[in-house]
Backbone atoms as SQL, in Angstrom:
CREATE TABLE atoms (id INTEGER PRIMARY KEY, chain TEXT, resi INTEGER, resn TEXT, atom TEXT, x REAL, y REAL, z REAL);
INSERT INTO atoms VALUES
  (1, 'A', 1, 'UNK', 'N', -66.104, 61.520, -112.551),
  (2, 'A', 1, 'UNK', 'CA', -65.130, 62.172, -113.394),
  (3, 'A', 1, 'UNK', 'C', -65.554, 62.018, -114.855),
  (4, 'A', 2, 'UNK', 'N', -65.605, 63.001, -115.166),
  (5, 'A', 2, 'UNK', 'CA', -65.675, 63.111, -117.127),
  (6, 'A', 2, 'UNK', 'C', -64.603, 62.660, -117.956),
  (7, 'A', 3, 'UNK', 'N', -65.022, 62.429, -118.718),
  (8, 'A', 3, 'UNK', 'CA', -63.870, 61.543, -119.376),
  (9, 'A', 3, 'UNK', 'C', -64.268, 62.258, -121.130),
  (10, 'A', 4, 'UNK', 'N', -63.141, 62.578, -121.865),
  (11, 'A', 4, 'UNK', 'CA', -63.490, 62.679, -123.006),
  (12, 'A', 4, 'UNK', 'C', -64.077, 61.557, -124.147),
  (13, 'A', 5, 'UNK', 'N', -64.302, 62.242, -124.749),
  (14, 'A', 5, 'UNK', 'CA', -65.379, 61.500, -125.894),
  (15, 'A', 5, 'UNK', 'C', -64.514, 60.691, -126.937),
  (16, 'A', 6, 'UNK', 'N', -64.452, 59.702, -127.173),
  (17, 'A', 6, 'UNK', 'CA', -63.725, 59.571, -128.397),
  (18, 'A', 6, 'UNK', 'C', -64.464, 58.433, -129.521),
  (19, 'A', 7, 'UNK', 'N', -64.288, 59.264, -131.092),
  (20, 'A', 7, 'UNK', 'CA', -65.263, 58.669, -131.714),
  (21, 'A', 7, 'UNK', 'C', -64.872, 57.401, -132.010),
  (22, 'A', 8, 'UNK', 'N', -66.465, 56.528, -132.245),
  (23, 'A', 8, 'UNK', 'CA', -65.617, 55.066, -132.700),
  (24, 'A', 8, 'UNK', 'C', -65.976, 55.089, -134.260),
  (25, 'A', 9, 'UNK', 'N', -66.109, 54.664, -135.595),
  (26, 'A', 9, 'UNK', 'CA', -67.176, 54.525, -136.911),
  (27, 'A', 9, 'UNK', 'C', -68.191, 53.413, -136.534),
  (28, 'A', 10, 'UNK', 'N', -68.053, 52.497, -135.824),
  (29, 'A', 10, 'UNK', 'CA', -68.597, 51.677, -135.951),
  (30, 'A', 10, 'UNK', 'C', -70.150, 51.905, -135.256),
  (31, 'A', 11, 'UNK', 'N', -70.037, 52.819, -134.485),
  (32, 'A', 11, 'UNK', 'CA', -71.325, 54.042, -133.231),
  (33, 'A', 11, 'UNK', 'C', -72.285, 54.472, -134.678),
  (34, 'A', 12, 'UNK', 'N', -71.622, 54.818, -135.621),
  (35, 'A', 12, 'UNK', 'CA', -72.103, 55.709, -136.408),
  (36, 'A', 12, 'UNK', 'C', -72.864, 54.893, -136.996),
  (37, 'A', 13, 'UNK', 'N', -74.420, 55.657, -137.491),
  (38, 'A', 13, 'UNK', 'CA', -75.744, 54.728, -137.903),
  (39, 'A', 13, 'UNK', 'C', -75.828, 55.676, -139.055),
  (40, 'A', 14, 'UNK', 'N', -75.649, 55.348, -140.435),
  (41, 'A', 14, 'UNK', 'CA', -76.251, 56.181, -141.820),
  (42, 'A', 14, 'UNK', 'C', -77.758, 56.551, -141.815),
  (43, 'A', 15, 'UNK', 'N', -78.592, 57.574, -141.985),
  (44, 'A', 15, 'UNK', 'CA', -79.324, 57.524, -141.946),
  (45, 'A', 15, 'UNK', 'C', -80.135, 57.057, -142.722),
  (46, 'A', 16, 'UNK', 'N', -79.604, 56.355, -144.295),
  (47, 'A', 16, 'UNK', 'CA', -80.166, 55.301, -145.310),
  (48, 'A', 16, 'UNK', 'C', -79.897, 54.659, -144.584),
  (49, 'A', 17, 'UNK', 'N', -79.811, 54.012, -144.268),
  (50, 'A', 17, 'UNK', 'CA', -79.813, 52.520, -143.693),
  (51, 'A', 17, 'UNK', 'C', -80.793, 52.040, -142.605),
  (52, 'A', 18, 'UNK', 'N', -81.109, 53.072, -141.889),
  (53, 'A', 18, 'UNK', 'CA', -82.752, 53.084, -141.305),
  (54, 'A', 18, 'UNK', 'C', -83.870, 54.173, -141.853),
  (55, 'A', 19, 'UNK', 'N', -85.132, 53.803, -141.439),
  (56, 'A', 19, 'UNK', 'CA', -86.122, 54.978, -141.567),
  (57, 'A', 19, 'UNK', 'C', -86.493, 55.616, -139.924),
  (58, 'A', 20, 'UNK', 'N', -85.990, 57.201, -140.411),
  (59, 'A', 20, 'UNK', 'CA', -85.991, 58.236, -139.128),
  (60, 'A', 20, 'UNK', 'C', -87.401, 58.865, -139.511),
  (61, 'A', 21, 'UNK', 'N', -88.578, 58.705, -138.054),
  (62, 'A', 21, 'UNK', 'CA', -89.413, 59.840, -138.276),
  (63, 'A', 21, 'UNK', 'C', -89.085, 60.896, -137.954),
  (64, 'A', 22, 'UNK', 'N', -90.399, 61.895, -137.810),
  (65, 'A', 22, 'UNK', 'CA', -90.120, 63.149, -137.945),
  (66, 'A', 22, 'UNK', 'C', -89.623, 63.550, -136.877),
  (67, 'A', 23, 'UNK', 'N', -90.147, 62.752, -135.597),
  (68, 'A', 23, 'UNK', 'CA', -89.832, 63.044, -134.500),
  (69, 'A', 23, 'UNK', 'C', -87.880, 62.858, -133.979),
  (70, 'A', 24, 'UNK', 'N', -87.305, 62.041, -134.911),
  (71, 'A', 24, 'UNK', 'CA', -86.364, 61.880, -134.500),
  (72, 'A', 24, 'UNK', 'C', -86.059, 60.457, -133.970),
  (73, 'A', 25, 'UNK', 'N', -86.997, 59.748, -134.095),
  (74, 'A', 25, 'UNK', 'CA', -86.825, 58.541, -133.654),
  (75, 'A', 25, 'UNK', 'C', -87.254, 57.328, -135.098),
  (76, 'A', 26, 'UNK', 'N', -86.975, 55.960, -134.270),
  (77, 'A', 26, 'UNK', 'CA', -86.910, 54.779, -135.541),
  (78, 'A', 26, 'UNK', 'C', -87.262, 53.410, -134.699),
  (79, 'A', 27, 'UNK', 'N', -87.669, 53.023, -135.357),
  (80, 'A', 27, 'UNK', 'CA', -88.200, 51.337, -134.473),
  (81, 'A', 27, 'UNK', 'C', -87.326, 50.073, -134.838),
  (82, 'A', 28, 'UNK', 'N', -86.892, 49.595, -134.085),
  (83, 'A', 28, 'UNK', 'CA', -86.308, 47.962, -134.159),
  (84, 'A', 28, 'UNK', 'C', -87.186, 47.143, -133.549),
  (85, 'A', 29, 'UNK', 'N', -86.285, 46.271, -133.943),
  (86, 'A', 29, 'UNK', 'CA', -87.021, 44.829, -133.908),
  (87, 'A', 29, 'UNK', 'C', -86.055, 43.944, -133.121),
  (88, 'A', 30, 'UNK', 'N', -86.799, 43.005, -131.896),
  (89, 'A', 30, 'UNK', 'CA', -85.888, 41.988, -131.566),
  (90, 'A', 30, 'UNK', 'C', -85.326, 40.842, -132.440),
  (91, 'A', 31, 'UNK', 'N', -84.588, 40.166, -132.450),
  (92, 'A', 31, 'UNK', 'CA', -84.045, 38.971, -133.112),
  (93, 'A', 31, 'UNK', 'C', -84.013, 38.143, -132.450),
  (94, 'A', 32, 'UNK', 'N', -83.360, 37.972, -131.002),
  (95, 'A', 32, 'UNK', 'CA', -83.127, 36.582, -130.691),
  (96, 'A', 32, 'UNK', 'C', -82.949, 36.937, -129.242),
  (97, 'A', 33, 'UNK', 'N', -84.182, 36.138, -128.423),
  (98, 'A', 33, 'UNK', 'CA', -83.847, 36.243, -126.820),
  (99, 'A', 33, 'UNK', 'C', -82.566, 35.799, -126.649),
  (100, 'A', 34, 'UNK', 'N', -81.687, 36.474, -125.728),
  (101, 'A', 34, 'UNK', 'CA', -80.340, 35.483, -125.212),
  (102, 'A', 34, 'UNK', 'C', -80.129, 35.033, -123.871),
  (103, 'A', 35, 'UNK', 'N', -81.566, 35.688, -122.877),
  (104, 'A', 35, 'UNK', 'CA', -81.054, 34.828, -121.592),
  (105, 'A', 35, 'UNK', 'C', -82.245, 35.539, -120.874),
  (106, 'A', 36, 'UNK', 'N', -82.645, 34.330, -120.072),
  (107, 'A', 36, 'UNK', 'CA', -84.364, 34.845, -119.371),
  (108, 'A', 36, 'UNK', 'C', -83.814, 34.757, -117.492),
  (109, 'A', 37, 'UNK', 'N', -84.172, 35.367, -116.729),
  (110, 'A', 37, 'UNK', 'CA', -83.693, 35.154, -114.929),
  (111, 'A', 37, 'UNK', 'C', -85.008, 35.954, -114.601),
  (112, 'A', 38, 'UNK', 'N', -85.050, 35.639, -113.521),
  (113, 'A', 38, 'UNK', 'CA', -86.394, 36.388, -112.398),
  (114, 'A', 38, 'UNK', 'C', -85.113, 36.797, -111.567),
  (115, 'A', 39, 'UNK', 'N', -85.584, 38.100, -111.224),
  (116, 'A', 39, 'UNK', 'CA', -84.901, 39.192, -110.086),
  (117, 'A', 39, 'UNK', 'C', -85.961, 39.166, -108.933),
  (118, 'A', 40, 'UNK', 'N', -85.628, 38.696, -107.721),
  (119, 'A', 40, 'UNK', 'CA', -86.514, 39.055, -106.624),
  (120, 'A', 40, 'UNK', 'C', -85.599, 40.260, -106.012),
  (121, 'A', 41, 'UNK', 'N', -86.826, 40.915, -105.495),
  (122, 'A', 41, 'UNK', 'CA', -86.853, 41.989, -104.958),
  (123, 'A', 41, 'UNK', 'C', -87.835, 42.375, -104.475),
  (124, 'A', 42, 'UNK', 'N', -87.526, 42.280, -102.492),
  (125, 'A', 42, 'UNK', 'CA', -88.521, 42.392, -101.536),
  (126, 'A', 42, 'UNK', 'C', -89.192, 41.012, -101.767),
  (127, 'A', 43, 'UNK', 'N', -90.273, 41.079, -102.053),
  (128, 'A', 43, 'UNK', 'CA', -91.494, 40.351, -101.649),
  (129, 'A', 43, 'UNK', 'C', -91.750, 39.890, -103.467),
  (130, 'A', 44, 'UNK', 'N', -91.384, 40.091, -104.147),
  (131, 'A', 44, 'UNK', 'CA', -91.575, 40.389, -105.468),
  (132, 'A', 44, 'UNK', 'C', -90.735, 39.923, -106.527),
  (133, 'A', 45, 'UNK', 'N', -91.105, 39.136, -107.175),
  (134, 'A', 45, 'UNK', 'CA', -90.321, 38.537, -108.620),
  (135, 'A', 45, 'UNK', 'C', -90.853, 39.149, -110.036),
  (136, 'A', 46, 'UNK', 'N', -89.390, 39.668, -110.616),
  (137, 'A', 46, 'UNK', 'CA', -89.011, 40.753, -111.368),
  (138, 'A', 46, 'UNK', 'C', -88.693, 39.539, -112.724),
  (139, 'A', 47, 'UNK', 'N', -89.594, 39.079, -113.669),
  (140, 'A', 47, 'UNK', 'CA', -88.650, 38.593, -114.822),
  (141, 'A', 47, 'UNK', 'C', -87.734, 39.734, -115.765),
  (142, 'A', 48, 'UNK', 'N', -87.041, 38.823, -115.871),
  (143, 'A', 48, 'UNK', 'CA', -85.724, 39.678, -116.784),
  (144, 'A', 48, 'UNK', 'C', -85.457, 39.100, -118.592),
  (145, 'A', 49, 'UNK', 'N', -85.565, 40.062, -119.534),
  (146, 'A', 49, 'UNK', 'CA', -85.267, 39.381, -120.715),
  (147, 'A', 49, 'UNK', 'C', -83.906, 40.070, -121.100),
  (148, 'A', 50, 'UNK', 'N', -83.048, 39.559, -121.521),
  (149, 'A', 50, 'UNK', 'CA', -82.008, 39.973, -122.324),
  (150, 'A', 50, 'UNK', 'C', -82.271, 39.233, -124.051),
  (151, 'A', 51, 'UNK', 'N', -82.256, 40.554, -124.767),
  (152, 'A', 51, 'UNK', 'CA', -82.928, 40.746, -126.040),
  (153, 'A', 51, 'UNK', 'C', -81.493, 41.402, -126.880),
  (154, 'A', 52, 'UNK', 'N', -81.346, 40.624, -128.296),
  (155, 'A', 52, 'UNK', 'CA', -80.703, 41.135, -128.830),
  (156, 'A', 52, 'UNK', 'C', -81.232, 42.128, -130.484),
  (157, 'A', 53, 'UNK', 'N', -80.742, 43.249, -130.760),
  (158, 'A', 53, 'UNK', 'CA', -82.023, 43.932, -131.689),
  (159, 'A', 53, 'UNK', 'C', -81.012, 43.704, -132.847),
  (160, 'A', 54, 'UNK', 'N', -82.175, 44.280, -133.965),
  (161, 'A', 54, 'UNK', 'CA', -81.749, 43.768, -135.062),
  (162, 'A', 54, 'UNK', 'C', -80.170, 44.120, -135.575),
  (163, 'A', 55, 'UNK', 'N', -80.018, 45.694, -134.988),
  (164, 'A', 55, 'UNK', 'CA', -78.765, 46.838, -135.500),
  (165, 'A', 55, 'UNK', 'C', -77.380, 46.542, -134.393),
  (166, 'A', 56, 'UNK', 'N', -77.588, 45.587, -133.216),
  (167, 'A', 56, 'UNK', 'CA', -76.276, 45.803, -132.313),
  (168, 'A', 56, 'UNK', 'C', -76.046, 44.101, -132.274),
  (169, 'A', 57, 'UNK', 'N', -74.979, 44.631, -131.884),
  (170, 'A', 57, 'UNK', 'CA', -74.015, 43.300, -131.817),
  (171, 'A', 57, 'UNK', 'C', -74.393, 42.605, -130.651),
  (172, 'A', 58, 'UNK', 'N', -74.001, 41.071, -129.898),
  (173, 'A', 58, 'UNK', 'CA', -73.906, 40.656, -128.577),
  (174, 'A', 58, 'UNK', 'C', -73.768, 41.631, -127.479),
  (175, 'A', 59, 'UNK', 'N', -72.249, 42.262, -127.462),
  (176, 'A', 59, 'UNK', 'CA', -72.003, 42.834, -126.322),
  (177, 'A', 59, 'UNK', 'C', -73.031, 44.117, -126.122),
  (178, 'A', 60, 'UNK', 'N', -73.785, 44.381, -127.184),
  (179, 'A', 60, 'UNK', 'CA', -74.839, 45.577, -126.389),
  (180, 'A', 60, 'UNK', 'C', -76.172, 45.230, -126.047),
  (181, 'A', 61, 'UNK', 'N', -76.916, 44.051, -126.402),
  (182, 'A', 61, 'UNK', 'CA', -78.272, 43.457, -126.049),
  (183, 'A', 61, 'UNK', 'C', -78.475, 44.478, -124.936),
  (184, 'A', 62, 'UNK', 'N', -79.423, 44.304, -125.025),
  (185, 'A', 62, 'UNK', 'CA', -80.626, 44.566, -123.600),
  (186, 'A', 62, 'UNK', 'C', -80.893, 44.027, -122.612),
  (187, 'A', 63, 'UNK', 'N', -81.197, 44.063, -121.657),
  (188, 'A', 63, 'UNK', 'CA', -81.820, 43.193, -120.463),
  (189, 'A', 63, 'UNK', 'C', -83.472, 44.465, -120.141),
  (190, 'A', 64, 'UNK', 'N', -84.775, 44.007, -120.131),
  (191, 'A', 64, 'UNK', 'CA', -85.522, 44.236, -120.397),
  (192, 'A', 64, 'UNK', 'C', -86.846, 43.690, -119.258),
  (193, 'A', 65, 'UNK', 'N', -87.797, 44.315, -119.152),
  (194, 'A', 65, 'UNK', 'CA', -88.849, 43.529, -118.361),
  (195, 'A', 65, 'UNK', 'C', -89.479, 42.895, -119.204),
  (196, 'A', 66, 'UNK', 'N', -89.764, 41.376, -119.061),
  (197, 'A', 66, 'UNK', 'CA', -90.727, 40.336, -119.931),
  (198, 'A', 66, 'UNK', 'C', -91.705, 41.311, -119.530),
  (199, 'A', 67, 'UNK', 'N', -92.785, 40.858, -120.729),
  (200, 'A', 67, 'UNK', 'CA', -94.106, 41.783, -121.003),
  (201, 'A', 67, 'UNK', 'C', -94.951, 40.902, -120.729),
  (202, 'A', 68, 'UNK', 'N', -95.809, 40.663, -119.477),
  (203, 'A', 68, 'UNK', 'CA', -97.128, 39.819, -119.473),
  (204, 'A', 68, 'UNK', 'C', -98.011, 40.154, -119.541);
C-alpha cells in the first residue's frame, strides 16, 4: 500500500552545504563505526559494518559489507 509523502525540513540537504557534481551526486565520509557482527549464510560468513556518515544522525547509519 502507498502511503502519502509527507515533508519533513530536517530530509532537506542545502545545496551550499555540500559539493554536488555534475553528475548529481556528492561523497561522504564515515565518522564512527557503531557495531561490527558476521552474518552466516549457508556455508558462508558475511561481516557486517554499521557505519555512521558524516551528514545523518544515529537512527540512519548504515549497515554495510566490511571491505577486505
Amino acid at each position: 500500500m502507498l502511503r502519502r509523502y509527507r515533508s519533513y525540513p530536517l530530509y532537506v540537504i542545502s545545496p551550499s552545504e555540500i559539493e554536488i557534481r555534475s553528475d548529481m551526486s556528492f561523497e561522504e565520509e564515515p565518522i564512527h563505526i557503531l557495531a561490527r557482527e558476521v552474518q552466516e549464510l549457508g556455508n558462508k560468513n558475511i561481516p557486517l559494518v554499521k557505519v555512521l556518515w558524516n551528514r545523518h544522525g544515529i537512527e540512519e547509519a548504515t549497515e554495510s559489507l566490511k571491505n577486505q
